[in-house]
N, CA, C and O atoms as a Tripos MOL2 file, in Angstrom:
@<TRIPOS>MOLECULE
protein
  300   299    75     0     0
PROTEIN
NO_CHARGES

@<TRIPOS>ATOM
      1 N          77.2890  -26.9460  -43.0220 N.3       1 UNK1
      2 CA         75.8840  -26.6340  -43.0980 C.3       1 UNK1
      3 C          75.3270  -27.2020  -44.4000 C.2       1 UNK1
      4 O          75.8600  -26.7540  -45.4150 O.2       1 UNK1
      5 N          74.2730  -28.1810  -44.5820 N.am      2 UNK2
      6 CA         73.6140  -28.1790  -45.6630 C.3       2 UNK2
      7 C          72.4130  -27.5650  -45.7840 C.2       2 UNK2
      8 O          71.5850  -27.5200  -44.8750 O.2       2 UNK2
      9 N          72.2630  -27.0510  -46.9510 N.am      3 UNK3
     10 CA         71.0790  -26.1810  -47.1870 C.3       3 UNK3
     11 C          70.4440  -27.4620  -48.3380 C.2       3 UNK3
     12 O          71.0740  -28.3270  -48.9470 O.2       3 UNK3
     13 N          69.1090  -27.1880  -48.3250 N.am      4 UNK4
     14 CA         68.2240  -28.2490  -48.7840 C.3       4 UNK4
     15 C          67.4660  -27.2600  -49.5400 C.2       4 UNK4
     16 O          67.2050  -26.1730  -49.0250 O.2       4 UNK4
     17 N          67.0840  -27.5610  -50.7520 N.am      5 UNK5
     18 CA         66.0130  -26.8270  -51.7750 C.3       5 UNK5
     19 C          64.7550  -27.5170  -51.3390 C.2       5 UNK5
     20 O          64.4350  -28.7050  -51.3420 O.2       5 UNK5
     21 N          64.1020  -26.3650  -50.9440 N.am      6 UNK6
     22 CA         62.7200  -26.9620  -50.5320 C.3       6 UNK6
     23 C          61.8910  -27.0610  -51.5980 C.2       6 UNK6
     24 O          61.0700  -27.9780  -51.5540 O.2       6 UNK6
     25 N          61.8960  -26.1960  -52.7470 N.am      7 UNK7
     26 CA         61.2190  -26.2890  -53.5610 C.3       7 UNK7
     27 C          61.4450  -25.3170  -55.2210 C.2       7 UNK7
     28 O          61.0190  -24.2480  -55.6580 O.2       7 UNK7
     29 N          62.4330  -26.5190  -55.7790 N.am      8 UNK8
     30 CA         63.1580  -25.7410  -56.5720 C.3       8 UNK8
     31 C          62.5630  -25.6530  -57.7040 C.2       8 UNK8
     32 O          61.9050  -26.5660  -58.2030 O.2       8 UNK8
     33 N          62.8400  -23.9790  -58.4550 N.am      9 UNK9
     34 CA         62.3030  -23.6900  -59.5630 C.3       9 UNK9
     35 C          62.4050  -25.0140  -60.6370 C.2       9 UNK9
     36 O          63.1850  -25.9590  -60.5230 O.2       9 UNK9
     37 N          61.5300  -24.8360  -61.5680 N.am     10 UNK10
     38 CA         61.2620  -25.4470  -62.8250 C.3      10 UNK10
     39 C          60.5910  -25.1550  -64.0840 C.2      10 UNK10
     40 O          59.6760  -25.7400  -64.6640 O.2      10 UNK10
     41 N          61.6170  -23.5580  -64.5200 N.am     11 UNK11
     42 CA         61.4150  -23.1690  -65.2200 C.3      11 UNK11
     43 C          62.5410  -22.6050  -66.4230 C.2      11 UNK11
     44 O          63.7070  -22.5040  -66.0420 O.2      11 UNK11
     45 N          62.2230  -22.2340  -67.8660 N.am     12 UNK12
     46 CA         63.2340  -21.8330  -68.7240 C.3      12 UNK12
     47 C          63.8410  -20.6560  -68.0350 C.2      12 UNK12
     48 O          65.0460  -20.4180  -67.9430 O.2      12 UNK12
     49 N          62.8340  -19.9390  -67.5540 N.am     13 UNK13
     50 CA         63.0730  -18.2970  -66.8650 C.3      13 UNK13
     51 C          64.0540  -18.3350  -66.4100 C.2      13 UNK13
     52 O          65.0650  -17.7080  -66.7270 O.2      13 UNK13
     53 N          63.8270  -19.4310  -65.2080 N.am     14 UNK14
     54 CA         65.1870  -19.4760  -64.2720 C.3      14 UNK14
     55 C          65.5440  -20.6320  -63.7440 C.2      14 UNK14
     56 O          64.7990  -21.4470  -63.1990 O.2      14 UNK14
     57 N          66.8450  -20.7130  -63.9290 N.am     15 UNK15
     58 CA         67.6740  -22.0020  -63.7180 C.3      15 UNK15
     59 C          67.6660  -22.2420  -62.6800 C.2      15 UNK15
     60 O          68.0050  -23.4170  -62.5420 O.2      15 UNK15
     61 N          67.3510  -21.5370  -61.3110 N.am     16 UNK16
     62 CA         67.7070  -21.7460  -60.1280 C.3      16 UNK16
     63 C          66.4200  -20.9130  -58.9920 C.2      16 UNK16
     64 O          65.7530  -19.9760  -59.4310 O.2      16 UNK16
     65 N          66.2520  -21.3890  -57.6570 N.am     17 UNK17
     66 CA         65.7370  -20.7120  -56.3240 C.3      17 UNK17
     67 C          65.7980  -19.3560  -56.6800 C.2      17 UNK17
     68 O          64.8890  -18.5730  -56.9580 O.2      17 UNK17
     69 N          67.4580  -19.1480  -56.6060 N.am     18 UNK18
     70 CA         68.5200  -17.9090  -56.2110 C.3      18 UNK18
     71 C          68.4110  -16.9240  -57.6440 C.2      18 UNK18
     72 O          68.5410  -15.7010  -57.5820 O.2      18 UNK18
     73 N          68.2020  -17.5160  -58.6760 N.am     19 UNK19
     74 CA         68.4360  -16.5550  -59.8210 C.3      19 UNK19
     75 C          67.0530  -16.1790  -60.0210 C.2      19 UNK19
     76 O          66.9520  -15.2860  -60.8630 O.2      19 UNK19
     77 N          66.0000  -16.5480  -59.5480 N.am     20 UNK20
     78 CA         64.1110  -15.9100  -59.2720 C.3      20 UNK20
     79 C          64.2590  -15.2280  -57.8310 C.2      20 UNK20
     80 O          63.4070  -14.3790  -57.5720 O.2      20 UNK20
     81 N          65.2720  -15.5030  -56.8230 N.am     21 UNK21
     82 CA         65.0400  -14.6000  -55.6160 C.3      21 UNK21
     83 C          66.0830  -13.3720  -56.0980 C.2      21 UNK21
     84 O          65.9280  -12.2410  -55.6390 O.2      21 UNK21
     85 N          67.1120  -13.6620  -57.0150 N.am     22 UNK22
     86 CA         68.3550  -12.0870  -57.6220 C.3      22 UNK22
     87 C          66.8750  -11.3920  -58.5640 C.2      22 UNK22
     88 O          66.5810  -10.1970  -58.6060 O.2      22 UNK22
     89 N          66.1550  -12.4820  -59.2180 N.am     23 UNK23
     90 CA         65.6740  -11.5020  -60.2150 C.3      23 UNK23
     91 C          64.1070  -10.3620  -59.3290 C.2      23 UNK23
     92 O          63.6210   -9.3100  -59.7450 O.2      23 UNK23
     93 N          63.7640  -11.1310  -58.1270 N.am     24 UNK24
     94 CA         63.0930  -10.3160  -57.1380 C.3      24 UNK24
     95 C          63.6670   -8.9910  -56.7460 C.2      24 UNK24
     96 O          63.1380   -7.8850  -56.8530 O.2      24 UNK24
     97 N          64.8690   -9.3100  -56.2620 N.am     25 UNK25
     98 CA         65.9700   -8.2130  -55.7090 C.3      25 UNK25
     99 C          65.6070   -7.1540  -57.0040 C.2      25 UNK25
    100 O          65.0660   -6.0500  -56.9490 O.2      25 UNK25
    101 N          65.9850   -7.7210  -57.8920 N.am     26 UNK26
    102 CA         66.4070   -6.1250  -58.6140 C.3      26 UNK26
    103 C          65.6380   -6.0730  -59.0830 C.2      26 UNK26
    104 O          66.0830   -5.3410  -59.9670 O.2      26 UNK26
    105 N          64.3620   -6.2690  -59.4350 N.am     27 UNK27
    106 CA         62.8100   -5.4800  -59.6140 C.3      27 UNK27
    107 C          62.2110   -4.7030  -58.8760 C.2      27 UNK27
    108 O          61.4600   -3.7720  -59.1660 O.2      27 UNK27
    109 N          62.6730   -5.2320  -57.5320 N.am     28 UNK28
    110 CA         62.4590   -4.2370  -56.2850 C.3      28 UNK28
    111 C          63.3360   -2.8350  -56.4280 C.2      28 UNK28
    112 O          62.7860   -1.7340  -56.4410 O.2      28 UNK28
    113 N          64.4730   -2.9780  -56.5120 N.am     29 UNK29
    114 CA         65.5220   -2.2380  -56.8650 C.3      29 UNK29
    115 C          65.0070   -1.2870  -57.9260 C.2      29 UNK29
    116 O          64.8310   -0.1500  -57.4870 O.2      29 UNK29
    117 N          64.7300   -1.4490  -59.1620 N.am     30 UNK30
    118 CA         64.4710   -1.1620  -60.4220 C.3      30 UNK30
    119 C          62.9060    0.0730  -60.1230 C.2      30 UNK30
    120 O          62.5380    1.1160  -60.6620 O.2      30 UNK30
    121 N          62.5270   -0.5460  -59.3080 N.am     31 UNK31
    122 CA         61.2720    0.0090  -58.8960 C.3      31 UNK31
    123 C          61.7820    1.4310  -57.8940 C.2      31 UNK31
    124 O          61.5700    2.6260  -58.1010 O.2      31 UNK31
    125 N          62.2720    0.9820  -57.1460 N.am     32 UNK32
    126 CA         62.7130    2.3410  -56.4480 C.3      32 UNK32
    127 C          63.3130    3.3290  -56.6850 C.2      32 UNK32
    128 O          63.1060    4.3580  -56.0410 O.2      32 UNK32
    129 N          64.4620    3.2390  -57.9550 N.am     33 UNK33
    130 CA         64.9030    3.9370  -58.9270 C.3      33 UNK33
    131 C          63.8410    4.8860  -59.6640 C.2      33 UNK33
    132 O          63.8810    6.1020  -59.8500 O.2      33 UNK33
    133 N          63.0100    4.0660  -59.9750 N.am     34 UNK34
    134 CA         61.9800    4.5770  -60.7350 C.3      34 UNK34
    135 C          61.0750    5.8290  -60.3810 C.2      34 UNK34
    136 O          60.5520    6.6990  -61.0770 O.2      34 UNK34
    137 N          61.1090    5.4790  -58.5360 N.am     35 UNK35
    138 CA         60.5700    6.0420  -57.9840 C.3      35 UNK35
    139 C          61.2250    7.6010  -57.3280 C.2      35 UNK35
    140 O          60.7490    8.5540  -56.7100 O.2      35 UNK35
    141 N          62.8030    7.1490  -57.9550 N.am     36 UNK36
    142 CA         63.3220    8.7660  -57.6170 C.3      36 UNK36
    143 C          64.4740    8.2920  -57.0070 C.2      36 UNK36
    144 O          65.4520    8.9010  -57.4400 O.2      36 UNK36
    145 N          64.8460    7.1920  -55.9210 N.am     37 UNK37
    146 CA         65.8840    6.7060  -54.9750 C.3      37 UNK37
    147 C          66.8050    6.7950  -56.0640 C.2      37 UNK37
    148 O          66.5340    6.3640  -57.1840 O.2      37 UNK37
    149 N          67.5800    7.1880  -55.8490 N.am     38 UNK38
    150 CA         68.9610    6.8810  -56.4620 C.3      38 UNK38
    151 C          69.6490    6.2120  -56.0010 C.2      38 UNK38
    152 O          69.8960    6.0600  -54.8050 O.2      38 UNK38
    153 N          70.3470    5.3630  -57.4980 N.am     39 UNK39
    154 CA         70.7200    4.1120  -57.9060 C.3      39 UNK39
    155 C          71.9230    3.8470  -57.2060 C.2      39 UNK39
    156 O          72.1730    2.6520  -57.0460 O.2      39 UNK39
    157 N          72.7770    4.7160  -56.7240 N.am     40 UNK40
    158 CA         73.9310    4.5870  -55.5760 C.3      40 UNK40
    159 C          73.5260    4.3510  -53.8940 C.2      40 UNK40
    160 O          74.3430    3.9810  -53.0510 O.2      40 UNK40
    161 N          72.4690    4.5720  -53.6970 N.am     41 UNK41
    162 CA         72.1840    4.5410  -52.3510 C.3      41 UNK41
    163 C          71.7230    2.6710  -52.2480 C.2      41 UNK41
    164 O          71.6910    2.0660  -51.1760 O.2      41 UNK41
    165 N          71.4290    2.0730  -53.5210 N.am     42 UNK42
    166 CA         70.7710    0.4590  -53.4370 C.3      42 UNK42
    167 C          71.6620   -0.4090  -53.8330 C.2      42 UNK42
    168 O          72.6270   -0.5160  -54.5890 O.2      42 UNK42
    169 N          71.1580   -0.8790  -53.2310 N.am     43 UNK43
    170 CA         72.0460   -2.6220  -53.8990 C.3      43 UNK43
    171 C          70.6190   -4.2710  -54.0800 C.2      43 UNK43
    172 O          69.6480   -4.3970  -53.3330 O.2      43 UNK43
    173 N          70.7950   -4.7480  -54.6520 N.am     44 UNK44
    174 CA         70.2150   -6.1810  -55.6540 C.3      44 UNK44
    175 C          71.1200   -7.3680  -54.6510 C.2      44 UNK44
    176 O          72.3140   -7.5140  -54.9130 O.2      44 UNK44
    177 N          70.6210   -8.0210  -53.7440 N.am     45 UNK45
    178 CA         71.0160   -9.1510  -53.7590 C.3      45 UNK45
    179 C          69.7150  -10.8860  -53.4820 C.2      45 UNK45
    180 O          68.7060  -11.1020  -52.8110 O.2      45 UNK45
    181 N          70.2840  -11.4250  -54.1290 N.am     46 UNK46
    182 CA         69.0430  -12.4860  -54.1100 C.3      46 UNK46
    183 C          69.6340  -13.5140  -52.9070 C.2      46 UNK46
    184 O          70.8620  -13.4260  -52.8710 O.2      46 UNK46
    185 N          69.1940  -14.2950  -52.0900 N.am     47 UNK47
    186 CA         69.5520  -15.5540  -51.4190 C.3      47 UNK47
    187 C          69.2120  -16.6390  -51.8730 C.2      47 UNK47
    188 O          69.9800  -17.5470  -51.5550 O.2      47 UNK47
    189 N          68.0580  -17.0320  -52.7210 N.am     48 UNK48
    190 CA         67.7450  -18.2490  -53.0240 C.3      48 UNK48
    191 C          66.8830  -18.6810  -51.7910 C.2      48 UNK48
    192 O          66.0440  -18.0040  -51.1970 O.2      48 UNK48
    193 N          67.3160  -20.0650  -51.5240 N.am     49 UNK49
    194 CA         67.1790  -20.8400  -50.1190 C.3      49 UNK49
    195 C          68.2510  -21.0980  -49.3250 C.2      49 UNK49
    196 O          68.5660  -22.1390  -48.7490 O.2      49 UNK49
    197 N          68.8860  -19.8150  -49.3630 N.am     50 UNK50
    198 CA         70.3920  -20.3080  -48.4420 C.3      50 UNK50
    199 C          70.3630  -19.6160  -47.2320 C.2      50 UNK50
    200 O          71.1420  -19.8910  -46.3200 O.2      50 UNK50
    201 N          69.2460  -18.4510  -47.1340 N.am     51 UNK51
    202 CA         69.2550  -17.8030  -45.8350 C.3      51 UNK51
    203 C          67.1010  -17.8720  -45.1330 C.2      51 UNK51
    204 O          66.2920  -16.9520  -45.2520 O.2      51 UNK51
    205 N          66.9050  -18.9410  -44.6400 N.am     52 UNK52
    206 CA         65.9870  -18.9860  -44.4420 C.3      52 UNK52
    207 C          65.5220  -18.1890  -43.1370 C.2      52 UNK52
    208 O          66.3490  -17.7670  -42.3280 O.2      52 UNK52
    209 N          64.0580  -18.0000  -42.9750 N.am     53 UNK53
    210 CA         64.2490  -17.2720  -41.9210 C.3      53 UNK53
    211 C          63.4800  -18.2550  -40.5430 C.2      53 UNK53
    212 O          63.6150  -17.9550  -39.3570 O.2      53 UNK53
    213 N          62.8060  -19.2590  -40.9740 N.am     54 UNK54
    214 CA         61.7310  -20.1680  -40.6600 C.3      54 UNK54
    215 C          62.2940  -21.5650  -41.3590 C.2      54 UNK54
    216 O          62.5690  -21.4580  -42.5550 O.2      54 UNK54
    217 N          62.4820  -22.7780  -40.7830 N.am     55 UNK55
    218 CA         62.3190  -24.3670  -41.1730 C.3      55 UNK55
    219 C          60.8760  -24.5810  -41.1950 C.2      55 UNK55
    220 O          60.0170  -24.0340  -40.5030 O.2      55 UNK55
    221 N          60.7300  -25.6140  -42.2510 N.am     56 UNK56
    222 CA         59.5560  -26.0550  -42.6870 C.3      56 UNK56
    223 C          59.1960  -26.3120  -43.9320 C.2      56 UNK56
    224 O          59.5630  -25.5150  -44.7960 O.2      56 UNK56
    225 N          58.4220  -27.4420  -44.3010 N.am     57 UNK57
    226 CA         57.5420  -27.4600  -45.4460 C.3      57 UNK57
    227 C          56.1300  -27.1230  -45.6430 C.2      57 UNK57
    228 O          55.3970  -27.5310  -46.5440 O.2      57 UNK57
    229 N          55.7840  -26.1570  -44.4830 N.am     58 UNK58
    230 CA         54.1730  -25.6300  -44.6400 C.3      58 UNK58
    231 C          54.4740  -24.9700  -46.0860 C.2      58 UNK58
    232 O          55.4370  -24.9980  -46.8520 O.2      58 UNK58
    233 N          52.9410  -24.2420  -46.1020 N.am     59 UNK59
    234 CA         52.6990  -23.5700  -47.2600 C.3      59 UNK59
    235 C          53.4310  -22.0960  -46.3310 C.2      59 UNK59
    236 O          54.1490  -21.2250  -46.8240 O.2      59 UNK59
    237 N          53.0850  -22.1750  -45.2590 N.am     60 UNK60
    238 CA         53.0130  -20.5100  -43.9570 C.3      60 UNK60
    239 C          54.7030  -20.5770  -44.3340 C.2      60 UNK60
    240 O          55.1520  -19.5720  -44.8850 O.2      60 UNK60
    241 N          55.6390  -21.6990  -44.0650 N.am     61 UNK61
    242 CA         56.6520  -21.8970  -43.7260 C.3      61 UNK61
    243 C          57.3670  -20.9410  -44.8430 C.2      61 UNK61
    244 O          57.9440  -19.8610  -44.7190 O.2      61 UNK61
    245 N          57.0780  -21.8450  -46.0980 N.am     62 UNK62
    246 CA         57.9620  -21.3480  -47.5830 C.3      62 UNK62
    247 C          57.3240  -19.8860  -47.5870 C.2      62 UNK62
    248 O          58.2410  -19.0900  -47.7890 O.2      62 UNK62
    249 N          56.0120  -19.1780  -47.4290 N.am     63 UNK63
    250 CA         55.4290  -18.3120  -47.6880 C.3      63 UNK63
    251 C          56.6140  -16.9930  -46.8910 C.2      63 UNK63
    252 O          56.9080  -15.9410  -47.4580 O.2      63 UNK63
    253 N          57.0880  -17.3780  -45.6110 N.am     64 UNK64
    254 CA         57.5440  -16.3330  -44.7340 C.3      64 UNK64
    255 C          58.7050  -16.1350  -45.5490 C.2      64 UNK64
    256 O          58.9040  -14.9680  -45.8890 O.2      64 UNK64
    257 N          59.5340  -17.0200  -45.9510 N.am     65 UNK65
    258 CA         61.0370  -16.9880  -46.8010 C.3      65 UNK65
    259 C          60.8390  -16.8590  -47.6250 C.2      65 UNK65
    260 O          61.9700  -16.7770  -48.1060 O.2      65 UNK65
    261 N          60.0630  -16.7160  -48.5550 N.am     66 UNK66
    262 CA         59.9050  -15.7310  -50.5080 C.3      66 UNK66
    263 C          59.3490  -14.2190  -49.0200 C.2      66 UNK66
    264 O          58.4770  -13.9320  -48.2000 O.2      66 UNK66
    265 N          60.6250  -13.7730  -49.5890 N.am     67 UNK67
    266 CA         60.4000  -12.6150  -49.2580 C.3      67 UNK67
    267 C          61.7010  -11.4640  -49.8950 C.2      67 UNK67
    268 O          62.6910  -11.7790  -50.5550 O.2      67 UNK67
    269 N          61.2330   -9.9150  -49.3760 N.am     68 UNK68
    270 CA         62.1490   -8.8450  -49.8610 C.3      68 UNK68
    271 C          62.6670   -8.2910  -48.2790 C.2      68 UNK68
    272 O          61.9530   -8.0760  -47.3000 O.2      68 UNK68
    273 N          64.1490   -8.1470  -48.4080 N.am     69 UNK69
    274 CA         64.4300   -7.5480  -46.8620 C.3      69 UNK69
    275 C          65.2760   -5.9050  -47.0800 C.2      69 UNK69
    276 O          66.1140   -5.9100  -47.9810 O.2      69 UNK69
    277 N          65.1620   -5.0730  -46.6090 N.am     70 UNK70
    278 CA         65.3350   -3.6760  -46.7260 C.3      70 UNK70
    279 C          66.6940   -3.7960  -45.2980 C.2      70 UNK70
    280 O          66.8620   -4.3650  -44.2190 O.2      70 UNK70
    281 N          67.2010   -3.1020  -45.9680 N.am     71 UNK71
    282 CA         68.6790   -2.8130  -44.8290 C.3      71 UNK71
    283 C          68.9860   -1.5240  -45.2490 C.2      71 UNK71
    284 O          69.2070   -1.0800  -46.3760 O.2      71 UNK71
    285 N          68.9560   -0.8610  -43.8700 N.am     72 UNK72
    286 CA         69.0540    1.0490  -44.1480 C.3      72 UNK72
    287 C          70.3100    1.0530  -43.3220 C.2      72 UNK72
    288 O          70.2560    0.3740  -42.2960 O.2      72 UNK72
    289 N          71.5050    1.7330  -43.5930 N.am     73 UNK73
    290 CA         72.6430    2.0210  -43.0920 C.3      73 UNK73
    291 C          73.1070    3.4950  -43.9130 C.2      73 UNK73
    292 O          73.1900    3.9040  -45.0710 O.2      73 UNK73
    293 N          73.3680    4.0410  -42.3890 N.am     74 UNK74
    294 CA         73.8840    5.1760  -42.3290 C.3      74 UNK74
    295 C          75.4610    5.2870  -42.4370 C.2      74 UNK74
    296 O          76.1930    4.6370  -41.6900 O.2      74 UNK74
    297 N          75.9060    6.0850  -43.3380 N.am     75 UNK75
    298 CA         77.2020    6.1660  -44.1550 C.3      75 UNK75
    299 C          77.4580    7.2720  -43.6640 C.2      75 UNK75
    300 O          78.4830    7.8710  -43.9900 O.2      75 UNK75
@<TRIPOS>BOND
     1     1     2 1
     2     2     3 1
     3     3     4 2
     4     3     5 am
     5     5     6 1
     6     6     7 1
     7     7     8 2
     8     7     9 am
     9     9    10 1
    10    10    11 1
    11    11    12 2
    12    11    13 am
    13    13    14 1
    14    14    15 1
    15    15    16 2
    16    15    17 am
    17    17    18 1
    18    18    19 1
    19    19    20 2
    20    19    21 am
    21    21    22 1
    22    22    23 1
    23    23    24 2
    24    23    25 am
    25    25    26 1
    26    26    27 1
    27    27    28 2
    28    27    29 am
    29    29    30 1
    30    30    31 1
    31    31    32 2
    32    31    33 am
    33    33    34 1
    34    34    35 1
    35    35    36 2
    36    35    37 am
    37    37    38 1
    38    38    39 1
    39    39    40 2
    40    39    41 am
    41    41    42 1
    42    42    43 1
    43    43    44 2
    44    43    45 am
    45    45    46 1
    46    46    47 1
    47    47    48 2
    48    47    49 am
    49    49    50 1
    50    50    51 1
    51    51    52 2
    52    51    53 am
    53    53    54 1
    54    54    55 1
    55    55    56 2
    56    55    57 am
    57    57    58 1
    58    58    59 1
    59    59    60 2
    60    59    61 am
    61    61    62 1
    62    62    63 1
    63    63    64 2
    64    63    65 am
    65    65    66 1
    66    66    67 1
    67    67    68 2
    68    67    69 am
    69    69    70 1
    70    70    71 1
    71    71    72 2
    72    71    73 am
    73    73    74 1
    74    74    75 1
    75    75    76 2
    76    75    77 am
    77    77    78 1
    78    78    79 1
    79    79    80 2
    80    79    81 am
    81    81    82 1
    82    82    83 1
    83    83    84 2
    84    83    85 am
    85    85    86 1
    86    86    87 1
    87    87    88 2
    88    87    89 am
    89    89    90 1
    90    90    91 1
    91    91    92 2
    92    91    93 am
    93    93    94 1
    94    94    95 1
    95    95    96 2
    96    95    97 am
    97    97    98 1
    98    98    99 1
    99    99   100 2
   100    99   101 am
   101   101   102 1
   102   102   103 1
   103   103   104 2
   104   103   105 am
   105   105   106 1
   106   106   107 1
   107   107   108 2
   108   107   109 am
   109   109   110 1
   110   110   111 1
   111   111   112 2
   112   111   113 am
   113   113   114 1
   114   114   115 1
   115   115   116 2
   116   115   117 am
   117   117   118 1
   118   118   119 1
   119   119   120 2
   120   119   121 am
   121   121   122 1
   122   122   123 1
   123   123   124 2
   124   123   125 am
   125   125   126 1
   126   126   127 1
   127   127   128 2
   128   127   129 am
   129   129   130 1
   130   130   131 1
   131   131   132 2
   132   131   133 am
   133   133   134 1
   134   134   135 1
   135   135   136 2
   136   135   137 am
   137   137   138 1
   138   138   139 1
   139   139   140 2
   140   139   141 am
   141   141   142 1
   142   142   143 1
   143   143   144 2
   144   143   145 am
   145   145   146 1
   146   146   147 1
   147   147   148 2
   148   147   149 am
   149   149   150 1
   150   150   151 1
   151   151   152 2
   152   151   153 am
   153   153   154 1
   154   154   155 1
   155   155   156 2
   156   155   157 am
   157   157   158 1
   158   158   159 1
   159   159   160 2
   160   159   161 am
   161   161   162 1
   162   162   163 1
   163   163   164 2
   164   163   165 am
   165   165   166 1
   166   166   167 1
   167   167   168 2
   168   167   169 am
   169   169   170 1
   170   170   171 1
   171   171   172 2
   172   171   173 am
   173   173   174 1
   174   174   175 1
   175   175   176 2
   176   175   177 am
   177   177   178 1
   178   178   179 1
   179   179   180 2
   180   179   181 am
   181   181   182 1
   182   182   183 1
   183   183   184 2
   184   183   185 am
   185   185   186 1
   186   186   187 1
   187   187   188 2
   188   187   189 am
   189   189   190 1
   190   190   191 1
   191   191   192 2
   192   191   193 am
   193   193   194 1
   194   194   195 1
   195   195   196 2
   196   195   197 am
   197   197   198 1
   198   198   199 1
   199   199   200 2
   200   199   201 am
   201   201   202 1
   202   202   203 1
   203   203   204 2
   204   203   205 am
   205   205   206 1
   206   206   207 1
   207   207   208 2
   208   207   209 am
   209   209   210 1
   210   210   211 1
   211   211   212 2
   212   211   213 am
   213   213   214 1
   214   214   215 1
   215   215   216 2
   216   215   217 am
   217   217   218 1
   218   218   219 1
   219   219   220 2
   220   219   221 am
   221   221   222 1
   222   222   223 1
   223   223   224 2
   224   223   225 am
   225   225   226 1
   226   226   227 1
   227   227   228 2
   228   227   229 am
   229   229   230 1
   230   230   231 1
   231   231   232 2
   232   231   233 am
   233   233   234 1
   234   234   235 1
   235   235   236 2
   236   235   237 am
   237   237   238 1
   238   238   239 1
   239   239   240 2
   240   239   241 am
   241   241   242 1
   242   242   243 1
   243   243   244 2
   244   243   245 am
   245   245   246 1
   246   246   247 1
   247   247   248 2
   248   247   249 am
   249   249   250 1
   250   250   251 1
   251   251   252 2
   252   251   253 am
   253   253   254 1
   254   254   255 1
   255   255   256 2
   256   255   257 am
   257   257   258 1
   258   258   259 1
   259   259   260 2
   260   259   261 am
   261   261   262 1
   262   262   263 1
   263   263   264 2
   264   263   265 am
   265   265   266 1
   266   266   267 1
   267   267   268 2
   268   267   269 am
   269   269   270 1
   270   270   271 1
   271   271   272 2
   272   271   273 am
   273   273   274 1
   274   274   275 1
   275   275   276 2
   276   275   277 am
   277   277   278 1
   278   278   279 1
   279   279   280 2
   280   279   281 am
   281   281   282 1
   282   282   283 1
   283   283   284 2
   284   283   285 am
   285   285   286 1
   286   286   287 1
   287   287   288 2
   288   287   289 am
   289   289   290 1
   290   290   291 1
   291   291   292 2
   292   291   293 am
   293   293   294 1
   294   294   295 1
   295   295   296 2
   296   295   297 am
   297   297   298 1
   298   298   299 1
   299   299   300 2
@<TRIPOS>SUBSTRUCTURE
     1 UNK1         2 RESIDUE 1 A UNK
     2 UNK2         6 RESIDUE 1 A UNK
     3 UNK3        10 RESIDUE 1 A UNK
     4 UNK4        14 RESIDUE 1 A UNK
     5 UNK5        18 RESIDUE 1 A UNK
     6 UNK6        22 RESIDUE 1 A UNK
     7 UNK7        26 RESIDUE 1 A UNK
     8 UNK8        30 RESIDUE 1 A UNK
     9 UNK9        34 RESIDUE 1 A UNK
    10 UNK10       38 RESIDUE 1 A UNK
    11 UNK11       42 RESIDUE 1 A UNK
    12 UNK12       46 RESIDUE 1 A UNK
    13 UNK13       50 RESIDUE 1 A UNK
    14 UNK14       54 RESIDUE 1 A UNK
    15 UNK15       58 RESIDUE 1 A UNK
    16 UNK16       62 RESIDUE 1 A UNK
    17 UNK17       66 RESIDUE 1 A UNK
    18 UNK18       70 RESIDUE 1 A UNK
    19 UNK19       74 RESIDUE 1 A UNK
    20 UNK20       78 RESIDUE 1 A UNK
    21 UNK21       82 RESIDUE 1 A UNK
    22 UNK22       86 RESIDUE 1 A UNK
    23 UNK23       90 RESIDUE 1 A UNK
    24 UNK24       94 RESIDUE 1 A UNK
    25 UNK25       98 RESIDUE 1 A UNK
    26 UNK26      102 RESIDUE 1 A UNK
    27 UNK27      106 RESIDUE 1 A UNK
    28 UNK28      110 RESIDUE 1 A UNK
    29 UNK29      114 RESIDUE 1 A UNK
    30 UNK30      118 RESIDUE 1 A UNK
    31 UNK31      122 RESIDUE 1 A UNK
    32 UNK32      126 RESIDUE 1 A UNK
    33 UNK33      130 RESIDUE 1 A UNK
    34 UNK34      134 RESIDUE 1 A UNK
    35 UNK35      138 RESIDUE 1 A UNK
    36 UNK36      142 RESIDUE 1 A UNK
    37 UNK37      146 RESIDUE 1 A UNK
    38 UNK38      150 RESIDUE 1 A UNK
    39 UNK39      154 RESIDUE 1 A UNK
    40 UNK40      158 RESIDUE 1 A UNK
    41 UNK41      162 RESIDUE 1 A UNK
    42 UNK42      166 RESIDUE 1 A UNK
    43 UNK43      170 RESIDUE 1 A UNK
    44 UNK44      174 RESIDUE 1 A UNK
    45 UNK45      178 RESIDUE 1 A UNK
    46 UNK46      182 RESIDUE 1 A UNK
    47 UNK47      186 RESIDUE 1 A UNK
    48 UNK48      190 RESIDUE 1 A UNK
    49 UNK49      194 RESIDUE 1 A UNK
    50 UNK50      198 RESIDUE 1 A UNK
    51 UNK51      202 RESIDUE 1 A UNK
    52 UNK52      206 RESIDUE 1 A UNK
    53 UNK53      210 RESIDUE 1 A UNK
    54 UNK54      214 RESIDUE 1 A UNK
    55 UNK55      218 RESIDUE 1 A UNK
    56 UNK56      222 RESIDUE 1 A UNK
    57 UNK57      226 RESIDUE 1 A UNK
    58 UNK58      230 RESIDUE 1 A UNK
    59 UNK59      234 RESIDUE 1 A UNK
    60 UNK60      238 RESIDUE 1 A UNK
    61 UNK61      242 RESIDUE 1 A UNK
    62 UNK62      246 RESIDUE 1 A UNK
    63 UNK63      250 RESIDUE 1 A UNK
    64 UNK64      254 RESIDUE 1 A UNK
    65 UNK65      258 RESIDUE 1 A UNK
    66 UNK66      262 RESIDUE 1 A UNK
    67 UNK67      266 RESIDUE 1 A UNK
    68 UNK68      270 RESIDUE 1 A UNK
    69 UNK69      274 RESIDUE 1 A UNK
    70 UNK70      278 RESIDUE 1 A UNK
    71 UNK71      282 RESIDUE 1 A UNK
    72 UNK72      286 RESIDUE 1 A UNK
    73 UNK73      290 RESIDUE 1 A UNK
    74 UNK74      294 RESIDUE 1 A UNK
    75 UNK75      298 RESIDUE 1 A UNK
């Protein structure tokens, strides 16, 4: 499988797609904590551009994949 950077960061912030989609993850994360969730029930993971959900170079295209995805599992 090749994965293709559609449109890779270019910044000091972050070296990479994946290390601005990890640093999404755990702001989201950070936030829900905040909000009372406790910190054992979450987990932080970023994809970058390695799990798209949509092909494309629209603006709609990249817009659908910068995204946050919630996974609820019962333990």
């Amino acid at each position: 499988m090749v994965i293709q950077i559609k449109r890779p960061i270019t910044n000091e912030k972050f070296a990479s797609n994946w290390e601005l989609s990890a640093a999404r993850a755990i702001s989201v994360v950070k936030h829900l904590i905040k909000e009372g969730i406790s910190s054992k029930h979450l987990v932080a993971a970023g994809f970058g551009d390695s799990q798209p959900i949509v092909d494309g170079m629209t603006e709609n295209s990249l817009a659908k994949n910068r995204r946050i995805e919630f996974k609820l599992d019962q333990r």
